[in-house]
Residue, then its C-alpha position, 0 to 999 in steps of 0.5 A: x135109543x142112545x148111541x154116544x161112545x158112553x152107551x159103549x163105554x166097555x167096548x172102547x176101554x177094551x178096543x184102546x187097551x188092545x191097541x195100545x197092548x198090539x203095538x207095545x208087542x210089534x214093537x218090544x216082542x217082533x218076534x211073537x207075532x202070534x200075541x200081536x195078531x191076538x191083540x190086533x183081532x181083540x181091538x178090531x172085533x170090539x172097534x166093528x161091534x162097536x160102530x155096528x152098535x151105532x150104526x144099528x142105533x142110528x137105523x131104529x131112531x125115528x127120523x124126526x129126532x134124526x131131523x131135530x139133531x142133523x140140521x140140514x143145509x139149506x138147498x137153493x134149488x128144489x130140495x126132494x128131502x131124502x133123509x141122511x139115514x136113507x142117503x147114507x144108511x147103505x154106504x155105512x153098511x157097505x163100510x162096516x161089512x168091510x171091515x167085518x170081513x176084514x176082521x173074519x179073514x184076520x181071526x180065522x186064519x186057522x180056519x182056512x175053509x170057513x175063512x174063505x167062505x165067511x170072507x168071500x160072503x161078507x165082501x161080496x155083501x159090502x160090494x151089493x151094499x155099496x152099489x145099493x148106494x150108487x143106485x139110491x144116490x142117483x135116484x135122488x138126483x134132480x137131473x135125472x129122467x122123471x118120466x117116460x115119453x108116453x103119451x098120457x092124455x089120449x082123451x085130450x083132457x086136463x085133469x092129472x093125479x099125481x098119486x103118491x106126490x112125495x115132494x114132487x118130483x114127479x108132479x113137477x115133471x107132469x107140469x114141465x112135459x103138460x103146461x095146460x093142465x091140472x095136477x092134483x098132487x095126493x099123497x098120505x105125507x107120512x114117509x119116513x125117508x122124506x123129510x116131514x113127508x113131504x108137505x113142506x117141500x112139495x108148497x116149496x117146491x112148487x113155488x119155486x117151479x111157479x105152478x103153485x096155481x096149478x096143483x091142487x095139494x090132497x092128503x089121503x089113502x091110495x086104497x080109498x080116495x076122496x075123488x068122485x068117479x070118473x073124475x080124472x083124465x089121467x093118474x102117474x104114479x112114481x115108486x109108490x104103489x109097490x110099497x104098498x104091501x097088499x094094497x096093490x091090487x086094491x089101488x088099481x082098483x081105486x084107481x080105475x073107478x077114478x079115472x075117466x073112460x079112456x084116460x091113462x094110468x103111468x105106473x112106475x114101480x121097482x119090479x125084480x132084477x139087478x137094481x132090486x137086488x143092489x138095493x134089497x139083496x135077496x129081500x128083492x125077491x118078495x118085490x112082486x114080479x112084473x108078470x104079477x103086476x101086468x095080470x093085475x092090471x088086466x084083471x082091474x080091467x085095464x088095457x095094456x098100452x106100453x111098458x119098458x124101463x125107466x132109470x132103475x125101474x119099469x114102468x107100464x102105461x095102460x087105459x080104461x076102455x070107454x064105455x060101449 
């Protein structure tokens, strides 16, 4: 889908034409200011369409034409590739509810009731969008804590998956906090949000870390892995699980059958609360409660060891018995 002004072109002749017309009335007919606000209304409605034409476009192209025409700049340090759409995509719809709610209150003014109402809803909705930002371009600091201090090798041994590896954020995490053990970083590297999935900055990345030697890179599905049983002595899991739809349950299961009799399972997920809800508005409330997660968990036939909170999730660590 295209988005230059000349798929727009009507809209941009009628927004000038309007500007050009509302100030030739403030300035020649002060004393009609009802004709002024009417041109004034007829340029900011068409100039928010507009831009929520764009920006709707910008949104339904793939991100590998977005890759191809926003070069990024290259990053020195470790780069974990969110894409602009996702960096910025809350930000321009914070600004763009705005402005919509600006144009409301300025075209209803004869409507004092549905003014109010319609305005009030549309701040309140640019400022969840704008905090929705915050949240997302924090998340996407490197300095920000990774993990939680929990103890993950309770079995003392050495073999961790790092389950939905991304660009490795987390599997570099795992390197710094266990530097003797093994990481096998396992991901689908299909992620819309990171540039190309993943796999090209997780090898740099981890060459910059220098623990390239001790991470085994897997491309595969959570829900049916490659892995033999009892293979691991550990699996983290970062914001992964909870985007899998109804797989959930599925991948504990699968997760379970991999993980070695008293190893540990680090889960972090976004669960519902404030920071859902900046970030997916009332869609937050379809994110699977905590409640949930800790029955599938027991059903899976784990044992709970410890949760809590973590940046602007929850995390739960809990074990397979050993067997009897």
């Amino acid at each position: 889908m295209k988005t230059n002004s000349k798929n727009h072109k009507h809209i941009w002749i009628v927004t000038s034409i309007a500007i050009v017309l509302a100030i030739l009335t403030i300035v020649l007919l002060p004393q009609n200011k009802s004709y002024s606000m009417l041109f004034i209304g007829i340029a900011g409605g068409h100039l928010v369409l507009a831009l929520i034409a764009i920006f709707t476009g910008w949104i339904l192209i793939p991100q590998k034409l977005i890759n191809k025409i926003w070069k990024r700049k290259p990053i020195e340090g470790f780069d974990f590739g969110w894409s602009p759409k996702w960096i910025y995509g809350f930000l321009a719809a914070s600004i763009l509810t705005f402005l919509l709610a600006v144009h409301v209150y300025i075209s209803l003014t004869g409507s004092p009731k549905i003014q109010f109402i319609a305005y009030s809803s549309l701040l309140l909705l640019s400022v969840n969008f704008f905090i929705g930002n915050v949240i997302i371009r924090n998340s996407d600091r490197t300095t920000q804590i990774t993990l939680p201090m929990v103890d993950i090798l309770a079995n003392r041994g050495d073999k961790i998956l790092d389950a939905g590896c991304g660009a490795g954020r987390t599997t570099i995490a795992i390197a710094q906090v266990l530097p003797n053990a093994t990481i096998t970083a396992f991901d689908k590297f299909d992620a819309d949000y990171i540039d190309e999935g993943g796999i090209n900055l997780i090898k740099r990345n981890l060459k910059l870390a220098g623990i390239g030697s001790r991470v085994i890179i897997e491309t595969g599905d959570i829900l049916k892995t490659p892995f033999n049983n009892n293979q691991f002595d550990a699996i983290v899991s970062s914001f992964m699980l909870d985007h899998l739809r109804t797989g959930k349950k599925q991948a504990l299961q699968e997760s379970f059958r991999i993980l070695k009799p008293g190893g540990r399972f680090l889960l972090i997920i976004l669960v519902r609360g404030y920071t859902a809800f900046g970030v997916a508005n009332f869609l937050s409330l379809f994110i699977t409660p905590r409640k949930t997660w800790k029955n599938w968990i027991e059903q899976t036939g784990f044992n709970m060891v410890s949760d809590g909170k973590i940046n602007e999730g929850a995390y739960f660590c809990f074990e397979k018995p050993l067997i009897k």
